[in-house]
Backbone as ProteinMPNN parsed JSONL, in Angstrom:
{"seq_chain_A": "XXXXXXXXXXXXXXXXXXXXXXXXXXXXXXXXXXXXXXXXXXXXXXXXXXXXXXXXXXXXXXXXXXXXXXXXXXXXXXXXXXXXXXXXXXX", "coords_chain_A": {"N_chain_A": [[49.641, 51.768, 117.454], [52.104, 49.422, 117.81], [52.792, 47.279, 120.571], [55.86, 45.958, 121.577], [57.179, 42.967, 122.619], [59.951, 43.155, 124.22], [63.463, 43.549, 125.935], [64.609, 45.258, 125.19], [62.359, 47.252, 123.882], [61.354, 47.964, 126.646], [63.328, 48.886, 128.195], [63.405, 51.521, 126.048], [60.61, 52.519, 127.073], [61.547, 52.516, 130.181], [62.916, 54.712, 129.898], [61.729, 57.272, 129.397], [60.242, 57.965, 131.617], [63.016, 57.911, 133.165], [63.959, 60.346, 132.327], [61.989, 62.104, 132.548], [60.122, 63.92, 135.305], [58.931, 61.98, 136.778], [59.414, 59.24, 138.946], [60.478, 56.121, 138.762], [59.98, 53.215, 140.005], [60.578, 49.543, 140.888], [59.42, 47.401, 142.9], [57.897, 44.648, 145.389], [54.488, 43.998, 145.799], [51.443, 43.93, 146.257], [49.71, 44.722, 143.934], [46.599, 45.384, 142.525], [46.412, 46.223, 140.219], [48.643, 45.617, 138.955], [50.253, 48.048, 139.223], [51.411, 50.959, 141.597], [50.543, 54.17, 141.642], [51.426, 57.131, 142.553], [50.124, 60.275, 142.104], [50.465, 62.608, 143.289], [53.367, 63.042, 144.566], [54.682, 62.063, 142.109], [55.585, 59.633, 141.717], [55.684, 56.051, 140.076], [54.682, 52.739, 140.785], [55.804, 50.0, 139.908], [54.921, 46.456, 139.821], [58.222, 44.443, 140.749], [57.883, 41.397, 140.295], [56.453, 40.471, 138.195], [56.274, 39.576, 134.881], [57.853, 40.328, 131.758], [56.693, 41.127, 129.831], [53.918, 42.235, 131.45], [55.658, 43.957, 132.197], [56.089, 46.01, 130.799], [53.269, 46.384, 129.899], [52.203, 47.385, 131.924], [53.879, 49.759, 132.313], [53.105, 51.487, 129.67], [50.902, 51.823, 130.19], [50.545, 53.314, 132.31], [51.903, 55.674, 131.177], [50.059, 56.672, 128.94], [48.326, 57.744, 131.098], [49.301, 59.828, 132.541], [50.983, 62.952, 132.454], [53.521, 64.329, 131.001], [56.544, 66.752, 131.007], [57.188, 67.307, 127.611], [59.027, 68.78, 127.208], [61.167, 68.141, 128.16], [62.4, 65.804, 127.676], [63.787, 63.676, 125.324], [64.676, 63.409, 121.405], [63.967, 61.081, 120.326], [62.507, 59.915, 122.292], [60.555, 61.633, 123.111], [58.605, 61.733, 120.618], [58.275, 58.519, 120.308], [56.605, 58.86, 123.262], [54.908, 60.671, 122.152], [53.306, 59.127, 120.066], [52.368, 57.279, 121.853], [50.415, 59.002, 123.696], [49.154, 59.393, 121.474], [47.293, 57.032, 121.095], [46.106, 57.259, 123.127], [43.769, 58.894, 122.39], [42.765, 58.008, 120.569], [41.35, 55.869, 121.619]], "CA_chain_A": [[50.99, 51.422, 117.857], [52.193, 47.805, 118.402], [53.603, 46.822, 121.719], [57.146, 45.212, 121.314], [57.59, 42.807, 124.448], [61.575, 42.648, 124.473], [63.802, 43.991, 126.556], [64.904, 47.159, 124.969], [61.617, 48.524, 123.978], [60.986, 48.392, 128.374], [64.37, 49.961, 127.992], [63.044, 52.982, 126.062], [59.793, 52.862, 127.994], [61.921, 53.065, 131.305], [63.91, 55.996, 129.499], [60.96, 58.29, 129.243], [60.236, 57.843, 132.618], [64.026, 58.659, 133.372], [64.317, 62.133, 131.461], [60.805, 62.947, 133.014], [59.884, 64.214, 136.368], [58.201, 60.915, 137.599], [60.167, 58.663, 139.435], [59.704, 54.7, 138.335], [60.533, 51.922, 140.789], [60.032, 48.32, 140.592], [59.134, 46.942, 144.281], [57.006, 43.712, 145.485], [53.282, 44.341, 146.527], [50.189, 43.021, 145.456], [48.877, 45.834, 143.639], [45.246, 45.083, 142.198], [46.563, 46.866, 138.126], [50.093, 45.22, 139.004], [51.352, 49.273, 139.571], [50.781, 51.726, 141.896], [50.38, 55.877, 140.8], [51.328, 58.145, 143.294], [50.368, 61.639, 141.266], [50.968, 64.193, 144.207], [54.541, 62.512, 144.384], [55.491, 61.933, 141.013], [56.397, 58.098, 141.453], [55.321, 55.206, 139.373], [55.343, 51.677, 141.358], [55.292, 48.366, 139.323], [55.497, 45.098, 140.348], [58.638, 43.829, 140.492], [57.706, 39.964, 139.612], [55.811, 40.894, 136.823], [56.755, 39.021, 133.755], [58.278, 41.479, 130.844], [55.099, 41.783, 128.992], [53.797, 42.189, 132.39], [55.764, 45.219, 132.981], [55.963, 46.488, 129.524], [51.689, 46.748, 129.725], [52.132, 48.263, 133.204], [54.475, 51.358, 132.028], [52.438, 51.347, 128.641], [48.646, 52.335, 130.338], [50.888, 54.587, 133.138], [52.211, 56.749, 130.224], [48.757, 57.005, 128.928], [47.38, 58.556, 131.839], [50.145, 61.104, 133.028], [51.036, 63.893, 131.954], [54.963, 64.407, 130.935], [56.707, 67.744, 130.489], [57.71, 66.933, 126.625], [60.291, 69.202, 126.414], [62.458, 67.336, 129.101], [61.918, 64.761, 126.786], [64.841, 63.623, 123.655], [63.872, 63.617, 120.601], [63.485, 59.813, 120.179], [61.678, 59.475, 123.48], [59.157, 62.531, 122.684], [58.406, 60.93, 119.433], [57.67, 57.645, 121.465], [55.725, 59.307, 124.632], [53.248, 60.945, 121.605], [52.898, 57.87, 119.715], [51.609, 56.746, 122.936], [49.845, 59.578, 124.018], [47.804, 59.263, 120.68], [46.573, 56.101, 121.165], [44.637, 56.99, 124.45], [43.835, 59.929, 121.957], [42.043, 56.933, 119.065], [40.32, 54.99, 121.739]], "C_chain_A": [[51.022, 49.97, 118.316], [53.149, 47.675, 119.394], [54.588, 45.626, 120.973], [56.82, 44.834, 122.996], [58.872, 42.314, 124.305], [62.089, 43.638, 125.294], [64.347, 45.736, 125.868], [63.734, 47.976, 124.351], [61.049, 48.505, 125.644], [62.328, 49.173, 128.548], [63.922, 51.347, 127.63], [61.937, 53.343, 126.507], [60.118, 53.771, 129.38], [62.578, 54.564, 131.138], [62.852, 57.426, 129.226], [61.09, 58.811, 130.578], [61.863, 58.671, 133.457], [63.972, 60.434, 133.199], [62.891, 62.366, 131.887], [60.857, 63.505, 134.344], [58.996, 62.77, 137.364], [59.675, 59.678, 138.023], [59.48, 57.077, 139.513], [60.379, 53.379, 139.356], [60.234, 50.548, 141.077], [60.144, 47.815, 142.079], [57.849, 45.579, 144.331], [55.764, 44.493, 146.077], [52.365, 43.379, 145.632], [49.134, 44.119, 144.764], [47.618, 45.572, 142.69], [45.978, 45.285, 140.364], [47.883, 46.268, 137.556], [50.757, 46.61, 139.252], [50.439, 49.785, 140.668], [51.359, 53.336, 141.39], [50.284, 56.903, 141.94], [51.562, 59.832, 142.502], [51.28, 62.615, 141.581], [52.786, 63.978, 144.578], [55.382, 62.568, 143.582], [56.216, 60.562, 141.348], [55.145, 56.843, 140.802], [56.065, 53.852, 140.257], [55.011, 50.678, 141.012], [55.844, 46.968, 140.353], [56.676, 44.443, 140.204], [59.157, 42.298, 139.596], [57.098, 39.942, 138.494], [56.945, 40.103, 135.565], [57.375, 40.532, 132.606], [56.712, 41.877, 130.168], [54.103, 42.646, 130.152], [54.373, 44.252, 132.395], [55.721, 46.7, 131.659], [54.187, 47.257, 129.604], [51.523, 47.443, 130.759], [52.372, 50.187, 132.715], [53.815, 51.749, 130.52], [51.148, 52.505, 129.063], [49.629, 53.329, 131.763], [51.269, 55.672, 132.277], [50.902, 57.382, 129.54], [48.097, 58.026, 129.756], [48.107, 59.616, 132.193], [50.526, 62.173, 132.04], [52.906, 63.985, 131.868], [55.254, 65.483, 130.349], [57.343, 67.718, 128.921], [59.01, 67.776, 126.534], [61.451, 68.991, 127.466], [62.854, 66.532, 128.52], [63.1, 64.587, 125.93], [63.853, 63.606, 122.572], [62.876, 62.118, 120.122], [62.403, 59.636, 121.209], [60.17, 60.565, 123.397], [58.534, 61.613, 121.517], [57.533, 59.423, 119.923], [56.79, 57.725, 122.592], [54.462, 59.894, 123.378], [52.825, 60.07, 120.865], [52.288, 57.403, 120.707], [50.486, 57.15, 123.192], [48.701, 59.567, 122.969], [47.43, 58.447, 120.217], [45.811, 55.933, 122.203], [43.77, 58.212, 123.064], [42.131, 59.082, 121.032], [41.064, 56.161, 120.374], [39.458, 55.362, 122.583]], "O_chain_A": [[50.177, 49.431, 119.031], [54.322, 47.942, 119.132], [54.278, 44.751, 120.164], [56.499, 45.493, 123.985], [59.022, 41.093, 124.257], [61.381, 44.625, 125.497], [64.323, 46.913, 126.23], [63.878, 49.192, 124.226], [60.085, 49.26, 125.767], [62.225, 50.236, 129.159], [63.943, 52.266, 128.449], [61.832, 54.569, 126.519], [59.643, 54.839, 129.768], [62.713, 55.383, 132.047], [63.334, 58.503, 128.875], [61.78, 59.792, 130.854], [61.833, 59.701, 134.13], [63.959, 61.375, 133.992], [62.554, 63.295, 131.153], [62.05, 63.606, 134.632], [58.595, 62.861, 138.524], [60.679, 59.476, 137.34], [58.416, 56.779, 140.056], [61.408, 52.787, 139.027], [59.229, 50.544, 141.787], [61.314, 47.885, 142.453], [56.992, 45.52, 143.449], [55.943, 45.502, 146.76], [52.518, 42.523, 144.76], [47.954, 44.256, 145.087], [48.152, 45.623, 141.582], [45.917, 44.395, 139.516], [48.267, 46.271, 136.387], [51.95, 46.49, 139.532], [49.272, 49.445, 140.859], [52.452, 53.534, 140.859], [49.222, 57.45, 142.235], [52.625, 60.433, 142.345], [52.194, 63.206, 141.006], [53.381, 65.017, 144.866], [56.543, 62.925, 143.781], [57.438, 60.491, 141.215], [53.95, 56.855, 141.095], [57.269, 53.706, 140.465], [54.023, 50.152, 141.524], [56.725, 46.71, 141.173], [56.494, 43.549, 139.378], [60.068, 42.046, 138.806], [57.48, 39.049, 137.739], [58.173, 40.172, 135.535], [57.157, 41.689, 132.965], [55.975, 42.862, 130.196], [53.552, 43.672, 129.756], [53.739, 45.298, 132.531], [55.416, 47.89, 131.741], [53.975, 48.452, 129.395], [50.621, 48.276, 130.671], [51.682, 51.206, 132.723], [54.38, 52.806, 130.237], [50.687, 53.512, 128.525], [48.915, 54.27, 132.11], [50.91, 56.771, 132.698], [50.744, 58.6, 129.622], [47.45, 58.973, 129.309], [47.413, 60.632, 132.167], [50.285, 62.068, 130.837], [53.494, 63.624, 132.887], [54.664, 65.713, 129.293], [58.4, 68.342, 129.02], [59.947, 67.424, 125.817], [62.488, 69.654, 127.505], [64.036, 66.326, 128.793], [63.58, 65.706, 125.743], [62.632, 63.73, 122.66], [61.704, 62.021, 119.759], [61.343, 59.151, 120.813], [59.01, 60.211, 123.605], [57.892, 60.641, 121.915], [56.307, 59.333, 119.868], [56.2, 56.699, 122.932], [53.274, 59.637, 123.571], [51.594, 60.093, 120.884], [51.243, 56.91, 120.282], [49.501, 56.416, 123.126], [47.525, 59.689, 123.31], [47.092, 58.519, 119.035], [45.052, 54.99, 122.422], [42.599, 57.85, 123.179], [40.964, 59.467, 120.96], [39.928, 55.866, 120.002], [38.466, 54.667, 122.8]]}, "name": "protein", "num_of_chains": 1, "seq": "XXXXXXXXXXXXXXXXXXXXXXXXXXXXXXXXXXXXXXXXXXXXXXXXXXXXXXXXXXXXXXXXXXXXXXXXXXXXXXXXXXXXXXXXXXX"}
């Protein structure tokens, strides 16, 4: 899969995130990965200042690792979350 860095594919990034159970919020910190991953929560916390590519590669490698109920999911955005999911899948 090839990362798009424009604003509407962080659009349908953020839109997974939406229609999921994790809760995504962009706040300042100094977080070592640029996010932080609260599991037992269900929130996702990027860096605000983060450049687009920046936040794009953030919510990118957080989708990777979580787990998302797919069938909360649309059809476009499922489609998109396993394209994802099977590229931690290849490496």
């Amino acid at each position: 899969m090839v990362l798009k860095y424009t604003r509407p594919f962080l659009s349908k990034l953020e839109d997974i995130f939406a229609e999921s159970d994790f809760v995504l919020r962009y706040e300042k910190g100094n977080f070592k990965a640029g996010y932080c991953l609260l599991k037992d929560m269900k929130v996702a916390v990027v860096n605000k200042y983060y450049s687009l590519e920046g936040k794009i590669n953030c919510l990118y490698e957080i989708l990777r690792t979580i787990a998302v109920d797919e069938s909360r999911l649309s059809d476009k955005n499922r489609a998109l979350y396993l394209d994802i999911r099977k590229q931690d899948n290849a490496t």
